[in-house]
C-alpha positions as CSV (number, residue, x, y, z in Angstrom):
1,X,1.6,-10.9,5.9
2,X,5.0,-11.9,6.9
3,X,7.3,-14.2,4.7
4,X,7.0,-17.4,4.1
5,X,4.8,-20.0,2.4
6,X,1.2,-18.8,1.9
7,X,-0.4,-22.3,1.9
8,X,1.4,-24.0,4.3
9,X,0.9,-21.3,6.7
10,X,-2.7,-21.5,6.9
11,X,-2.7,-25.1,8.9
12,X,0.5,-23.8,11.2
13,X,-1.9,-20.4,11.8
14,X,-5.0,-22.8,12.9
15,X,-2.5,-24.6,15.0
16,X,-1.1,-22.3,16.9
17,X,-3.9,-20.6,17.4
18,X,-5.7,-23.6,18.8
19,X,-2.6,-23.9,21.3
20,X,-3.0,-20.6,22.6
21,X,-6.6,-20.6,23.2
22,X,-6.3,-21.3,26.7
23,X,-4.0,-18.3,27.3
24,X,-6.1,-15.7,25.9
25,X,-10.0,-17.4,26.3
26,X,-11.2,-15.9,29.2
27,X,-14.9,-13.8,28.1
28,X,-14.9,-16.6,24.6
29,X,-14.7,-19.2,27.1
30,X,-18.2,-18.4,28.8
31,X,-21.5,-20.0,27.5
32,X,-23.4,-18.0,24.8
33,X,-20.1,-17.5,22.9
34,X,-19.6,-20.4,20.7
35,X,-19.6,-19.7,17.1
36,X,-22.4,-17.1,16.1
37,X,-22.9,-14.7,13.0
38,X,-20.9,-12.0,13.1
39,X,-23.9,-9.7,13.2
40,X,-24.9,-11.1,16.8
41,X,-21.4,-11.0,18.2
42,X,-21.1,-6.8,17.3
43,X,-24.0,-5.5,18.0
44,X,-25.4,-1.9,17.6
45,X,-24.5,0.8,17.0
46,X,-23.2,-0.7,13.8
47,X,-25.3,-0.1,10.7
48,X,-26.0,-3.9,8.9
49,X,-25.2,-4.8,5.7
50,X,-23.1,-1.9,5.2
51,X,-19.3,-0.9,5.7
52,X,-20.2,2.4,7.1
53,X,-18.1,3.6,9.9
54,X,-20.2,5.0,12.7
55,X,-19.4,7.9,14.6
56,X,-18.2,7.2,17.9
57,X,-16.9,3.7,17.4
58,X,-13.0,3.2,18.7
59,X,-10.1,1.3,17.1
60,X,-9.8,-0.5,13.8
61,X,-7.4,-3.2,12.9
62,X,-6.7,-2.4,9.0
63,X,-4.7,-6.1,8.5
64,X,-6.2,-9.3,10.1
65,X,-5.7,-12.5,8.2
66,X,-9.0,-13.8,9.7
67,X,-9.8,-16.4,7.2
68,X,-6.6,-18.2,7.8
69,X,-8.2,-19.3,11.2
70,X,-10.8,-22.4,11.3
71,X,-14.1,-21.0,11.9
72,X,-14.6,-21.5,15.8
73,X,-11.0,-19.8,16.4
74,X,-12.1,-17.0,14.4
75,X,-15.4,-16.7,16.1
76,X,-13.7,-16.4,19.9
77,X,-11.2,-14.2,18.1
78,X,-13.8,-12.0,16.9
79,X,-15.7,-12.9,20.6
80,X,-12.1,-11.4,22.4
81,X,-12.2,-8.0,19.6
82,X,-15.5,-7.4,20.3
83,X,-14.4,-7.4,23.9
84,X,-11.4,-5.2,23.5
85,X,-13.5,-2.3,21.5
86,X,-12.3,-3.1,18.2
87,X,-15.4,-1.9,15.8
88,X,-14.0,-2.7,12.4
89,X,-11.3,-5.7,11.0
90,X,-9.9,-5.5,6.9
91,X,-9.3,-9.0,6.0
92,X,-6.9,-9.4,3.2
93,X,-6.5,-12.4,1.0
94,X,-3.3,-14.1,-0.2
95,X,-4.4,-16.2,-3.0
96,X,-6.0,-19.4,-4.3
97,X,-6.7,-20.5,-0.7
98,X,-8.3,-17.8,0.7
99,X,-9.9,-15.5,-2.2
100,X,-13.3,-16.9,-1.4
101,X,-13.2,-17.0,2.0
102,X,-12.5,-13.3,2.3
103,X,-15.2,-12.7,0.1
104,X,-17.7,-14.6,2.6
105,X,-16.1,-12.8,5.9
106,X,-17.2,-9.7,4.1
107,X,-20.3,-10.5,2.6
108,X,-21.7,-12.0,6.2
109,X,-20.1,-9.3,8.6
110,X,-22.8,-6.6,8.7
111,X,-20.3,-4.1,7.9
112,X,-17.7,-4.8,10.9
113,X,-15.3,-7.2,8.3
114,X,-14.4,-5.5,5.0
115,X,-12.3,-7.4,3.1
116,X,-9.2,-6.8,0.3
117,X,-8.9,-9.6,-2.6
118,X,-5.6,-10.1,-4.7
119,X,-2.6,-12.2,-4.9
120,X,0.4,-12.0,-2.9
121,X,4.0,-12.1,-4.1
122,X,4.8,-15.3,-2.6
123,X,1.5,-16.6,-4.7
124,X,2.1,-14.5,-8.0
125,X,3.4,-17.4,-10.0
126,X,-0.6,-19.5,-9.4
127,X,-2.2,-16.2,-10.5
128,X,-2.8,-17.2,-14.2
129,X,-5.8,-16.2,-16.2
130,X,-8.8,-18.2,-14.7
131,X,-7.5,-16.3,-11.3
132,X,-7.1,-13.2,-12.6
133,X,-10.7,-13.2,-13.8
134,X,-11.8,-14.3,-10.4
135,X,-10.3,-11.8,-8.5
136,X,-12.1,-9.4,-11.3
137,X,-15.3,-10.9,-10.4
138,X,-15.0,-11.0,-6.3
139,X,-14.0,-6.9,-6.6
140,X,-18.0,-6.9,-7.3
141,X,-18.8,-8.3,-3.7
142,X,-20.7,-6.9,-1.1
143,X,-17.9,-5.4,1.9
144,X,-15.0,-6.1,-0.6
145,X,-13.1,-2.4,-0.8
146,X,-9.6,-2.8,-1.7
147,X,-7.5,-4.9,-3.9
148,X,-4.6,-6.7,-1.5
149,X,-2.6,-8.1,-0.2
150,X,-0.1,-7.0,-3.1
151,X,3.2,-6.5,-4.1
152,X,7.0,-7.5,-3.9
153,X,9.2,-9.8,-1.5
154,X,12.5,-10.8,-2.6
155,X,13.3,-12.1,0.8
156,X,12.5,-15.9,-0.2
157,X,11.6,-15.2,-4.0
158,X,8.5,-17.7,-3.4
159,X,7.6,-17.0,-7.0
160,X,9.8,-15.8,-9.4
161,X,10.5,-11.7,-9.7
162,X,9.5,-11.3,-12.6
163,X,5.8,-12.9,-11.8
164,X,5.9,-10.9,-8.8
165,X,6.4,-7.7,-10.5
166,X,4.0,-8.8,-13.7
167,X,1.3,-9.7,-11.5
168,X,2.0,-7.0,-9.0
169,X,1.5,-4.3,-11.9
170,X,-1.7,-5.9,-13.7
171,X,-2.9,-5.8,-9.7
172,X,-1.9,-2.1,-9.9
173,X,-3.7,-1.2,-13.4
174,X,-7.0,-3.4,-12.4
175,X,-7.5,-1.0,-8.6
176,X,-7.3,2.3,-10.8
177,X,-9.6,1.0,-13.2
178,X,-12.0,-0.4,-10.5
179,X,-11.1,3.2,-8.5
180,X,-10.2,0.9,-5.3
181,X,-7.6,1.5,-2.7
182,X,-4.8,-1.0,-2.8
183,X,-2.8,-2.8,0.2
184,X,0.7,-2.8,-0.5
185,X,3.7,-5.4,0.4
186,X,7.0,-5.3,0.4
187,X,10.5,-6.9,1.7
188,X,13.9,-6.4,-0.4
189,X,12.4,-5.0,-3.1
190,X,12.4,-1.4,-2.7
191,X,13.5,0.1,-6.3
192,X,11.4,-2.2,-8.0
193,X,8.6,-1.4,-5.6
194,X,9.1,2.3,-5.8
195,X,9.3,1.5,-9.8
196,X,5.8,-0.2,-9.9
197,X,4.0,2.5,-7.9
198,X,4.7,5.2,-10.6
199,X,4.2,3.4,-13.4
200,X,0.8,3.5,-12.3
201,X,0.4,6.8,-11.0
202,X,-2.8,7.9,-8.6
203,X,-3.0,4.4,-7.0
204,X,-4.1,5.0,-3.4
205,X,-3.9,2.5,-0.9
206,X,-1.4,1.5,2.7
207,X,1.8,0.3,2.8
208,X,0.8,-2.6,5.1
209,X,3.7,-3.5,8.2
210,X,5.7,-1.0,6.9
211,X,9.4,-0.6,7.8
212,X,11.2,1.2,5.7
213,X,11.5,3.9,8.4
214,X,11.1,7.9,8.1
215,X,12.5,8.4,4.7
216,X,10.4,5.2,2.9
217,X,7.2,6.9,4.9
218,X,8.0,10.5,2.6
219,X,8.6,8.3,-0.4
220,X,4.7,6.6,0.2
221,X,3.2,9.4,1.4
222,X,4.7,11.5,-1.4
223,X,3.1,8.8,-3.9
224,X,0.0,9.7,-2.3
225,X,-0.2,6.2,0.3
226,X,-1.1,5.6,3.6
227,X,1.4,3.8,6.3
228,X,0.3,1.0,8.3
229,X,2.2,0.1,11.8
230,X,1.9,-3.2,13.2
231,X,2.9,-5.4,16.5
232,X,6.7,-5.0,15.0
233,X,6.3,-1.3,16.9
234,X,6.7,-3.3,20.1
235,X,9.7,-4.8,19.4
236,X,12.6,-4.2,21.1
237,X,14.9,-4.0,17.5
238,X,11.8,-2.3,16.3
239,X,13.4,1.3,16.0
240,X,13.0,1.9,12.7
241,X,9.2,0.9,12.5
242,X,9.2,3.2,15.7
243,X,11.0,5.9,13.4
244,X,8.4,5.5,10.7
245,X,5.4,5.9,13.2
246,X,6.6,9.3,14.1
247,X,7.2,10.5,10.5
248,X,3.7,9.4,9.0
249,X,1.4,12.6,8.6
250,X,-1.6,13.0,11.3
251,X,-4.5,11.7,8.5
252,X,-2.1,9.0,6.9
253,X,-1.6,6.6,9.4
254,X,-3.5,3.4,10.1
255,X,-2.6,0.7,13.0
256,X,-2.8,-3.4,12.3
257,X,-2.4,-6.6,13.9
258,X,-1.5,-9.0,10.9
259,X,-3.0,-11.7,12.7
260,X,-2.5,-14.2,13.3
261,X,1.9,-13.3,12.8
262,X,3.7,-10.3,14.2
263,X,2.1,-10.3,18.0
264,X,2.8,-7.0,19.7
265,X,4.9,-7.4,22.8
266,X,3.9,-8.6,25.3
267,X,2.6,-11.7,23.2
268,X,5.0,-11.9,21.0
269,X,5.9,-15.2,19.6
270,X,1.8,-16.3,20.1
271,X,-0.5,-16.0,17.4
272,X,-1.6,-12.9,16.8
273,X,-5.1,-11.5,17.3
274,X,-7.4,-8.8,16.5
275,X,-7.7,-7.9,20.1
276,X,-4.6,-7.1,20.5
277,X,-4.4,-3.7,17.8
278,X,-5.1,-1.8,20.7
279,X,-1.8,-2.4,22.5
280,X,-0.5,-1.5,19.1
281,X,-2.2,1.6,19.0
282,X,-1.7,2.4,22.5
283,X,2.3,2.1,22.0
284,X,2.4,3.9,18.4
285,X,0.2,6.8,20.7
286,X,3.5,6.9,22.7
287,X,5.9,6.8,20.4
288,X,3.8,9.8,18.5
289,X,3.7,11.4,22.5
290,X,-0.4,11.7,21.8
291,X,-3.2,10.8,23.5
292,X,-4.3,6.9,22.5
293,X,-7.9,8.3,22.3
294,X,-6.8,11.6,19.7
295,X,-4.6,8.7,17.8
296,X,-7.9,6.3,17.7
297,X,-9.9,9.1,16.2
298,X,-7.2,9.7,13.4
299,X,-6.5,6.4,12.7
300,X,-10.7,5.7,12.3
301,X,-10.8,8.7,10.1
302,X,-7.9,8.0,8.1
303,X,-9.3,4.6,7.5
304,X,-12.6,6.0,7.0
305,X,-11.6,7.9,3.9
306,X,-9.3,5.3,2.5
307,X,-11.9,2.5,1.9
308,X,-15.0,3.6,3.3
309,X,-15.4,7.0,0.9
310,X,-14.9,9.2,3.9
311,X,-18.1,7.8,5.5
């Protein structure tokens, strides 16, 4: 998740969304898709009740913020994936607002939604003990696989750094004990980020959105992590994310919206959607001078063993 206010951005998410319905409706807009379980909008050849990747399924968005969208946005969102060949969505939580919300996206999505739950930087300073013990209990849930979305951002200092980094490490500690892959955030705070990582050593997990470039993607991948690429590769100014999509390692590279922020061109500046990971993909493929279809099958098996257990 980009910067800025983790609250406040759910009701500006639900709005723009609703705005841009129109723009991107089209197969949501027909009877039969209103708001259904998630089960009846992704049908076979899905396994239920299980996150179980299934052979032969195509791209996976690793970082949607799905339940920062009102329930009927979500469900045409999910309508408009489903559409697009999108087989598999990792919602992350943020905080207080949205702990158990992610927990009930993965608990109802027959496998399709897994979800990550944890406290965000710009939310460390609400993460007190009651919280803590919550996010301890919802690591128990069914389709719950990762602790996230964690880390640093000293871009705004939303809470203070030294909740950020106190929360971030106890974050850190808790996914090694629980033997659960971690998604990672960072802005501006690369030494202390780099610091936290090996103070807990053998922590896997993605650096989500990641732009540090080539030399931050040998400095993740040498602390064992995985790099995730979103919309930002489209940019125009979007060389070094570009730079960092060539360097990852074929097995270490996963592809994301962050919806509903970062649109990949050429919706940028609309809210993001799950849909649109493919034109991610598709331009990371080019950028990597691959085939989209050999870069869908690496980034579903790279996924695959980093929260599924390889299945």
């Amino acid at each position: 998740m980009p910067v800025g206010g983790v609250g406040s951005s759910l009701g500006r998410a639900n709005s723009a969304a609703r705005e841009a319905l129109d723009a991107v409706r089209p197969a949501a807009a027909r009877p039969g898709h209103g708001p259904r379980v998630f089960g009846a909008l992704w049908p076979a050849p899905w396994r239920p009740g299980r996150a179980t990747l299934v052979r032969g399924s195509v791209v996976i968005d690793s970082h949607a913020h799905l339940a920062m969208l009102e329930p009927a946005v979500r469900h045409e969102a999910l309508a408009r994936a489903h559409d697009a060949g999108v087989t598999m969505i990792l919602v992350p939580a943020t905080g207080r607002e949205d702990l158990d919300a992610v927990a009930d996206l993965a608990g109802e999505g027959d496998g399709r939604i897994v979800g990550a739950v944890g406290f965000h930087p710009h939310e460390a300073s609400r993460c007190d003990a009651a919280w803590k013990r919550r996010v301890e209990g919802l690591l128990g849930s069914p389709g719950i696989v990762a602790v996230g979305e964690i880390g640093l951002d000293y871009h705004y200092d939303l809470s203070p750094r030294e909740d950020q980094r106190r929360v971030l490490a106890w974050q850190l500690a808790l996914a090694r004990e629980r033997g659960l892959p971690v998604v990672l955030h960072h802005r501006e705070a690369w030494e202390d980020f780099l610091a936290a990582l090996d103070a807990v050593p053998g922590v896997r997990g993605v650096a989500h959105s990641f732009t540090e470039g080539a030399a931050g993607v040998a400095a993740m991948v040498d602390r064992g992590l995985f790099i995730g690429i979103s919309g930002m590769v489209t940019f125009q100014k979007g060389e070094n994310i570009r730079e960092a999509a060539r360097a990852a390692p074929s097995g270490r590279l996963l592809v994301e919206t962050d919806a509903p922020y970062l649109a990949p061109v050429p919706h940028r500046g609309k809210p993001n959607e799950p849909a649109f990971v493919r034109l991610v993909l598709e331009h990371v493929a080019r950028t990597r001078e691959i085939e989209a279809a050999a870069l869908e099958a690496e980034t579903d098996a790279a996924f695959a063993r980093l929260f599924l257990g390889g299945r």
